[in-house]
N, C-alpha and C positions, 0 to 999 in steps of 0.2 A: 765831171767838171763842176758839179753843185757843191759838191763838198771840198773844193782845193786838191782834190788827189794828182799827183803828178802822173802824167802820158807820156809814155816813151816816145821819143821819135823818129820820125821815120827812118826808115831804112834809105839807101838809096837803092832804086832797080838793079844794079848791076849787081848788085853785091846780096839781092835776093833770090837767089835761085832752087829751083829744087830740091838741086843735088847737093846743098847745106842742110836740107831738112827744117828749112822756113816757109813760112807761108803769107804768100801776097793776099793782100786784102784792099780790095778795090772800095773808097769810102763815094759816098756821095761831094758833089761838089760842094754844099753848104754846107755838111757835115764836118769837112773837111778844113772848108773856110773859116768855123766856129773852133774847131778842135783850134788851128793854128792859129788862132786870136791868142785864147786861153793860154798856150803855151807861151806867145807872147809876152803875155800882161806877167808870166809867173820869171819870163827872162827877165824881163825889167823890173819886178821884183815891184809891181805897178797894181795898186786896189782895186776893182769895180768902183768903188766909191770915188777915187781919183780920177779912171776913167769917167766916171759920169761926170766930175768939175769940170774936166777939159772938155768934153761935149756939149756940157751945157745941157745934160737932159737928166730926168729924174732916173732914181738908182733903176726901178725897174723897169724903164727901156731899157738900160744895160742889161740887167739880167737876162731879158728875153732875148739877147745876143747870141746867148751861151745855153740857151735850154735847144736841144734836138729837137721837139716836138713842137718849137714857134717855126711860123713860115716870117724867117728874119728875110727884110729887104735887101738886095745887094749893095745900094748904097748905102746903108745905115752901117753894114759891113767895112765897106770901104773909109768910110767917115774915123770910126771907131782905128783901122789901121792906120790913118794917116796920123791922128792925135797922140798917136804911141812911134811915130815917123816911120812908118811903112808904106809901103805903095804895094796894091794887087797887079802883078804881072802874068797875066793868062796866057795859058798856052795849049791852041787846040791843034792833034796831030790826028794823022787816019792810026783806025783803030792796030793795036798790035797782037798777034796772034796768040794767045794764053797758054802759058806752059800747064805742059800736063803737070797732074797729081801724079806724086807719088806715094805707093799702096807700099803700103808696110807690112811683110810679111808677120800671122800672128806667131808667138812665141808657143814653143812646144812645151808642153809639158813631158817629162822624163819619170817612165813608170818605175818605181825602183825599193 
């Protein structure tokens, strides 16, 4: 995200399964939050620096939005989506049971 690289996005669960030979990856919540800013701002095709006019805060608040390694506030999160017109819509459910891995048998080598 430092450098503009584009991040695929997500999958949706249903359509991630083992038995495609994908693999689920569980992100943290703020990690999460941050990645789908980022993706955001690059749908709108929208600067940090523009971001910072419409918030009204100097560039590196914004930047610290976007670094992994800042403990970002959730409302400064929130703030940040709304001025791009988003809204955070949570959703906590009980935990759901983790598909096994699948092991991939190694390839043989053929003496010859």
């Amino acid at each position: 995200m430092s450098y503009g690289e584009r991040i695929p996005p997500p999958v949706p669960a249903a359509e991630n399964t083992p038995s495609r030979n994908s693999l689920l990856v569980k992100l943290p919540a703020m990690v999460s939050l941050k990645a789908q800013l980022y993706m955001v701002l690059r749908e709108r095709d929208t600067t940090r620096a523009e971001l910072s006019r419409r918030l009204g805060w100097h560039r590196e608040q914004v930047d610290r939005l976007f670094r992994l390694d800042h403990a970002s506030k959730l409302d400064r999160l929130e703030a940040a989506f709304r001025a791009l017109q988003y809204e955070l819509d949570l959703d906590i459910h009980e935990q759901r049971p983790r598909p096994k891995a699948v092991k991939q048998q190694p390839k043989r080598q053929r003496a010859g």
